[in-house]
MARTIBA-573237 format. One record per residue (C-alpha): x, y, z. Coordinates in steps of 0.02 Angstrom, whole numbers, plus 32768, in hexadecimal, padded with zeros to 4 digits. Layout:
<pts>
XYZ...
</pts>
This chain:
<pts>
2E0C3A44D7462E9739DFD78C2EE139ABD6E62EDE3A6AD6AE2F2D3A90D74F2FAD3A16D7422FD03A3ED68B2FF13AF1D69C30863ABAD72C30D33A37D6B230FC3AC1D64031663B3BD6B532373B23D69E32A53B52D70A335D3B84D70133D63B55D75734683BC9D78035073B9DD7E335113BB6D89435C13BFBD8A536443C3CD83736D13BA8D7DE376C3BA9D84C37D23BF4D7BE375E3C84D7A3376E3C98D873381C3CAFD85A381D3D13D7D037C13D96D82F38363D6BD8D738C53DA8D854386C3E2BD81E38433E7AD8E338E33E55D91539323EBFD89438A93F43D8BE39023F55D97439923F6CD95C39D64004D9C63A40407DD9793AAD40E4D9D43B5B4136D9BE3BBB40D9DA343B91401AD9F03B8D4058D9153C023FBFD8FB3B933F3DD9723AEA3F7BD91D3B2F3F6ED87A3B7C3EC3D8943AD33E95D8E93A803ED9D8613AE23E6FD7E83A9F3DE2D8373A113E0ED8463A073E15D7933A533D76D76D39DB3D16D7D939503D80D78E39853D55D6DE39943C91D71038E83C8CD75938A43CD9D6B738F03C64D65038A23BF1D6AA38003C1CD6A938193C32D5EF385E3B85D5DF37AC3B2CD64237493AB4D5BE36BC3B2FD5DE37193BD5D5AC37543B66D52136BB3B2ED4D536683BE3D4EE36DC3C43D48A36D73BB3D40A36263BE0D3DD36283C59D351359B3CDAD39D36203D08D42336923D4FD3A236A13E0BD3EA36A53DD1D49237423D61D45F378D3DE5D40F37843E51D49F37C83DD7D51038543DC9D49638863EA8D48E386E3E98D56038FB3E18D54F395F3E66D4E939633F13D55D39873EA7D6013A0D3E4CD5923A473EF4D5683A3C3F3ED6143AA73E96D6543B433EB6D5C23B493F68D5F03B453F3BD6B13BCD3EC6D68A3C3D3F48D6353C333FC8D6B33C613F38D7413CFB3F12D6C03D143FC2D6B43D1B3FC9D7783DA03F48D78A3E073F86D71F3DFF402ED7813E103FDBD8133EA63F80D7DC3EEA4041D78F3ECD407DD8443F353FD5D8943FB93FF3D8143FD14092D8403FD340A3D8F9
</pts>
């Protein structure tokens, strides 16, 4: 009885799973929730933009980062992740596309700005 016993616990497996998130994926999400508070009001438009613009830039680093980690590497390298590579690849392409029209409207801004110094 002891040997069935005993065989029928050598065949469980376990898993193991990681205990905490990576330290880029941490601050990927600390990117994302600071972005999430920013307050807007119609006093500070210029600060929360500008704020905002940062926040976007750090966002965008920390991304690439995570994108750039042997792990993330070697998962999208597998073929059966396909579709989710190509999704990850349209996402990027709308936040590069939200960042270039964030940049012309701050471009547009100082140039306004600098219409408005001109003429005063």
């Amino acid at each position: 009885m002891t040997t069935s016993t005993t065989s029928k616990f050598n065949h469980i497996k376990s898993i193991s799973l990681p205990r905490r998130s990576h330290a880029t994926t941490r601050k990927v999400e600390e990117a994302i929730n600071n972005l999430k508070t920013l307050k807007i009001s119609n006093e500070s438009k210029i600060e929360t933009m500008h704020d905002g613009l940062l926040g976007l830039e750090e966002l965008y680093k920390r991304v690439n980062d995570l994108l750039n980690l042997p792990q993330t590497l070697q998962f999208f390298s597998q073929h059966q992740h396909e579709k989710w590579v190509k999704d990850l690849l349209d996402k990027s392409m709308r936040l590069l596309d939200v960042c270039g029209t964030a940049r012309e409207l701050v471009l547009q801004c100082k140039e306004n700005v600098r219409c408005l110094q001109f003429a005063l």
